[in-house]
C-alpha positions as CSV (number, residue, x, y, z in Angstrom):
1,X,14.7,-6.5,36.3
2,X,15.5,-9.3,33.8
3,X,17.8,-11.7,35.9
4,X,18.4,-13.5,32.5
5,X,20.2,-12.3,29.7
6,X,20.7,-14.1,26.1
7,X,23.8,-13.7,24.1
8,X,24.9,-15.4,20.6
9,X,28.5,-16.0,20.0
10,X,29.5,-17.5,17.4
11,X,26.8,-19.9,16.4
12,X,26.1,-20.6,20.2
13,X,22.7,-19.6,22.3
14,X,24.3,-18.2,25.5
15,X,22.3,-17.8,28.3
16,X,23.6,-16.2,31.7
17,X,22.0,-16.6,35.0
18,X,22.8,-13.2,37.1
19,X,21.6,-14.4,40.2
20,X,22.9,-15.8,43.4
21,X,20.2,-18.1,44.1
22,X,18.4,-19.3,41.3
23,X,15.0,-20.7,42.4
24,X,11.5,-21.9,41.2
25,X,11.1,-18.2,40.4
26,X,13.1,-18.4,37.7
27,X,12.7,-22.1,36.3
28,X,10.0,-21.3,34.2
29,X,12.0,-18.3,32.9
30,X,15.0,-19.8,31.6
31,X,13.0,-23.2,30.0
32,X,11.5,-20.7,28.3
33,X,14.3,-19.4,27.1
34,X,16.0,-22.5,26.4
35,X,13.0,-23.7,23.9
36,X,13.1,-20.4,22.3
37,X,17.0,-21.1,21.6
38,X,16.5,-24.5,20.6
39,X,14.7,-23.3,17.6
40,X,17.5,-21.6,16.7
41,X,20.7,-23.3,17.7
42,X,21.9,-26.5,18.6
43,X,24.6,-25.7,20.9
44,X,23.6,-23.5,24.5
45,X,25.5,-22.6,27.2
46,X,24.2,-21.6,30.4
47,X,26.0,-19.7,32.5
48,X,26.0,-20.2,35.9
49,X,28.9,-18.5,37.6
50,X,27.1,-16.0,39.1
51,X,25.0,-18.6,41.1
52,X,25.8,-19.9,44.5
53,X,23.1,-21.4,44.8
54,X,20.3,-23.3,42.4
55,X,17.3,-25.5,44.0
56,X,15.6,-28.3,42.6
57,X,13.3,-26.8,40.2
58,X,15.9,-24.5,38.5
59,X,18.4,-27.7,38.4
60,X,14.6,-29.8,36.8
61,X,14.1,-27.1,33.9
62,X,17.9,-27.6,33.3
63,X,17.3,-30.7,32.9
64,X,14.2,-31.2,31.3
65,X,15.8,-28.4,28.0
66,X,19.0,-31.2,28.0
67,X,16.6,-34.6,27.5
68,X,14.7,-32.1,24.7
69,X,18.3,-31.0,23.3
70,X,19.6,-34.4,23.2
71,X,16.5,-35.6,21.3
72,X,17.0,-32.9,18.3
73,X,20.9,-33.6,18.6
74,X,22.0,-30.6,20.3
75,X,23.9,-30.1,23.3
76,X,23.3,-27.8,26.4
77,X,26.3,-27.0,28.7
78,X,26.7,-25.2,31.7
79,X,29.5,-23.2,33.2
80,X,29.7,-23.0,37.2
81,X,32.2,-21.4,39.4
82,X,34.6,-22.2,41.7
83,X,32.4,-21.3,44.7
84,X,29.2,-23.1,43.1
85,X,31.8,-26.2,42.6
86,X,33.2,-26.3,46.4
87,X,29.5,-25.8,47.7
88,X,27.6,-27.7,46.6
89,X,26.1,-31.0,47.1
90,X,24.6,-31.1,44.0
91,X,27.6,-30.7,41.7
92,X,27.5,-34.9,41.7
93,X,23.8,-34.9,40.1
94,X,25.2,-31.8,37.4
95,X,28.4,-33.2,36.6
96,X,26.8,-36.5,35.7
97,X,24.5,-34.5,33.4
98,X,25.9,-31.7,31.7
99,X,29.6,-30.9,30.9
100,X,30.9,-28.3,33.2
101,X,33.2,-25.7,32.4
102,X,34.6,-23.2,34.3
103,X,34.3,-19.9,31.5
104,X,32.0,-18.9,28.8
105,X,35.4,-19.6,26.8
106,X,36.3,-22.4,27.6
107,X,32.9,-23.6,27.1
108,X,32.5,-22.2,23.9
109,X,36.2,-23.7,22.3
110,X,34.9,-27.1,23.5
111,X,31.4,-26.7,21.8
112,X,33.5,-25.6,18.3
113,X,35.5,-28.6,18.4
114,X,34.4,-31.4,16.6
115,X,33.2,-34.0,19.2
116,X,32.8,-31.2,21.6
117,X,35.7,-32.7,24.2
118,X,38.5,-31.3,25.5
119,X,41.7,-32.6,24.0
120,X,44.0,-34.6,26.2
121,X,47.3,-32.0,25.3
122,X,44.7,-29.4,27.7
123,X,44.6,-32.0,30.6
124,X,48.5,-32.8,30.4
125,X,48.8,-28.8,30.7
126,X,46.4,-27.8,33.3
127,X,48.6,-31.1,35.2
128,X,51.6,-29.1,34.7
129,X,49.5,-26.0,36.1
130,X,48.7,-28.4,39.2
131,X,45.1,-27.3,38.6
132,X,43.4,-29.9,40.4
133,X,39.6,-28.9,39.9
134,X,40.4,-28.3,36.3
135,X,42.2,-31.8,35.9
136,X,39.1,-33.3,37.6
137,X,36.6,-32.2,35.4
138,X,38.8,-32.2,32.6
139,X,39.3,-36.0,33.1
140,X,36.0,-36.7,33.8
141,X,35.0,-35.7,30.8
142,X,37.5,-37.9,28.8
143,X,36.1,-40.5,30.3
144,X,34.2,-42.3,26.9
């Protein structure tokens, strides 16, 4: 069974990650798949949510598709969920990385904006939410 599935949307490679560990068995399975979208698209998402869980060599072919992305002027993001986000130790390493959204959608609005960000009238609402995990990373990212 195919743990990987590829969507476009809208100009925009998707590729979701149904697993709840994502491991060395996969790595060279999805940087395949993100070489074979490069060709295509410049913007990819990789969908995360599912995952609990991703080791080293999974979170190294992750990487090593952004540094080729970035070269050819492209951008690779990922979305993560809530319980990957309060779990993990390695959300510091990803964050630092790759922009991190928390839905396909929201993901996808920021990649069809122009520079890509989100627009500081979404952080002064998700504030009004009191949606501190959103606020974070939606700060973060407005950090230039």
């Amino acid at each position: 069974m195919n743990a990987i599935h590829r969507i476009f949307k809208n100009g925009v490679a998707i590729e979701r990650v149904t697993l709840v560990r994502a491991t060395m068995n996969e790595s060279p399975e999805i940087n395949a798949n993100l070489i074979d979208d490069m060709a295509d698209c410049k913007k990819i998402i990789v969908d995360l949510s599912f995952c609990d869980y991703i080791d080293s060599s999974f979170f190294g072919a992750l990487v090593n598709a952004y540094r080729k992305m970035i070269a050819k002027g492209g951008s690779i993001v990922l979305v993560l969920s809530n319980t990957f986000l309060t779990n993990s130790f390695i959300y510091n390493d990803i964050s630092s990385i790759f922009k991190v959204y928390h839905s396909i959608k929201e993901a996808l609005h920021a990649l069809n904006n122009a520079n890509g960000k989100v627009n500081t009238n979404e952080y002064q609402k998700l504030y009004e939410r009191k949606e501190p995990a959103k606020i974070v990373q939606t700060h973060l990212q407005l950090i230039p």
